[in-house]
N, C-alpha and C positions, 0 to 999 in steps of 0.2 A: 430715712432721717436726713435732710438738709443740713442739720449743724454735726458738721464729721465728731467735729471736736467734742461733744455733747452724749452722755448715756443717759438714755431713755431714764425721768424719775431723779434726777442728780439735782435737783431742786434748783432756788430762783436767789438770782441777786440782785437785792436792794439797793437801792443808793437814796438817799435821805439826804437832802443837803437847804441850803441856804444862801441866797445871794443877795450882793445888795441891791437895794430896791434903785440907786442909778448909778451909774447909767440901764435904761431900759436893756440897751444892744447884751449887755451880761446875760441876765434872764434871754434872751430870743436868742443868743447863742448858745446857753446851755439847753433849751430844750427845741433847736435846731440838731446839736447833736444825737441827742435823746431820741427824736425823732428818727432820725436816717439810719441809728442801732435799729429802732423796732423795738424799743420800750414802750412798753405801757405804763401810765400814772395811774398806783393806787388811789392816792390822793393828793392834795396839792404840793411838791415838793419833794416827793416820794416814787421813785420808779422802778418799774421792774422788768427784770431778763430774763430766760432759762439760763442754767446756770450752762457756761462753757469757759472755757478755757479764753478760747477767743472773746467773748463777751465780760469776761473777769477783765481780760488787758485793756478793754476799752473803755471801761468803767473808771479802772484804776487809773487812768491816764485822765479823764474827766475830771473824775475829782480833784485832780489834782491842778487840772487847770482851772476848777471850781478855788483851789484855797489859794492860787494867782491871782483870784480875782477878791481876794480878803471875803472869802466866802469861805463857811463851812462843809463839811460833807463827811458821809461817814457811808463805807460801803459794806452790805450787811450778804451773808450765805445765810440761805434759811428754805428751809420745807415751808409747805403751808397746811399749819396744823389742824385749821376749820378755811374753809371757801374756796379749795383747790380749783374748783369747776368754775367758779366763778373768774378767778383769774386766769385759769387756760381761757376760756371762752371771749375773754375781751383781748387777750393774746390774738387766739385765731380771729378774732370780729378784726383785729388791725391790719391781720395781713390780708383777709379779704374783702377788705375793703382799697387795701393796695391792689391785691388782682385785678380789681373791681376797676379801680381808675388806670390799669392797663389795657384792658380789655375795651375801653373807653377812646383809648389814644391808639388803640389799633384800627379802629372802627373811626377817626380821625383820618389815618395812615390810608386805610382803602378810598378814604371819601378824597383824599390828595390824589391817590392814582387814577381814578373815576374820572377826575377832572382834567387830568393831563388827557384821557383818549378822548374827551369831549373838546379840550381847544385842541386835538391834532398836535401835541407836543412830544416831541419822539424824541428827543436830545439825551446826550450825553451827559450834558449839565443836570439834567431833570432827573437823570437816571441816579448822579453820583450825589441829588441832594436826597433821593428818596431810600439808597442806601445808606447813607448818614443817618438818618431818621430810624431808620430799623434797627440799624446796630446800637442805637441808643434806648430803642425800646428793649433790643434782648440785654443789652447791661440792666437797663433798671428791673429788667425781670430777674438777670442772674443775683443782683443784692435784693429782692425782696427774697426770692426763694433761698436763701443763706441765712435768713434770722426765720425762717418759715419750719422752725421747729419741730411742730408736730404736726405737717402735712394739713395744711389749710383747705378747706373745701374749694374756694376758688380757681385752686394751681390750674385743674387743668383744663376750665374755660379758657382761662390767662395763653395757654401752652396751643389750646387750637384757635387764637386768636392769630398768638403768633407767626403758625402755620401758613394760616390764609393770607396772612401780611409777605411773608416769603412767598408762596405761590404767585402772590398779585405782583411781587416784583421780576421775579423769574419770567411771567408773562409779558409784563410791561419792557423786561430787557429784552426777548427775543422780538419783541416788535420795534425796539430801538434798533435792532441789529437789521433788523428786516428794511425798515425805513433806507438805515446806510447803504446796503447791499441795493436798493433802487435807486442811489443817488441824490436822495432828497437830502 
């Protein structure tokens, strides 16, 4: 289980709210946040969480920057008492479809390193942008696998993506190291 803080079946929180229609930036900031939780939209205006601990304090703090913004909002604990399947399944369709555009950006990651041994670029620089590049993919794989709840089909393409993205820089470092030790 990914959410520590989460018992298996502890059901889903809602949050129902309202904003005003302008500024635009309102709406694209509340379902910017919306978004980087890992909620899904029942429907328009309507979102939902597994329920945790951690995802209650995020919620509650939304909303409340939702009634800052002369917005309503109401945050709801609830079971689902017809369509459970339906709403896990557009749960896990979210997070692997996040997998999905990591798996995407690793396979990015190898096509950078591909081209550093095709121009002959063995630097240091090249080495510390393409470690940069990695540790930002394993951050955004460590927060999607955190709202990945109930074990999403994708994790572990996502996790031997990663792998090979690691292996190809380990590679690409020992031939940076290699390069210096000849002088180049």
């Amino acid at each position: 289980m990914a959410d520590a803080d989460r018992a298996p079946d502890e059901g889903w929180l809602v949050l129902i709210y309202r904003v005003p229609s302008e500024p635009s930036r309102l709406r694209s900031a509340v379902w910017r946040r919306l978004k980087s939780l890992g909620a899904i939209y029942l429907q328009n205006s309507a979102a939902a969480l597994p329920a945790s601990v951690g995802n209650e304090r995020a919620l509650r703090k939304l909303r409340s920057q939702i009634l800052d913004m002369e917005g309503t909002a109401a945050l709801l604990s609830c079971r689902v008492l017809a369509g459970e399947p339906e709403v896990r399944a557009s749960f896990q369709a979210a997070r692997n479809d996040e997998y999905e555009e990591i798996v995407d950006r690793c396979e990015d990651f190898l096509g950078q390193v591909k081209k550093e041994y095709a121009a002959n670029h063995f630097t240091y620089a090249e080495l510390e942008e393409n470690e940069v590049d990695l540790v930002k993919l394993r951050t955004w794989f460590a927060r999607v696998r955190a709202r990945d709840a109930f074990g999403a089909a994708g994790r572990p393409e996502a996790e031997k993506a990663l792998e090979a993205c690691q292996q190809s820089l380990d590679d690409y470092a020992a031939r940076v190291y290699a390069e210096e030790e000849d002088g180049h």
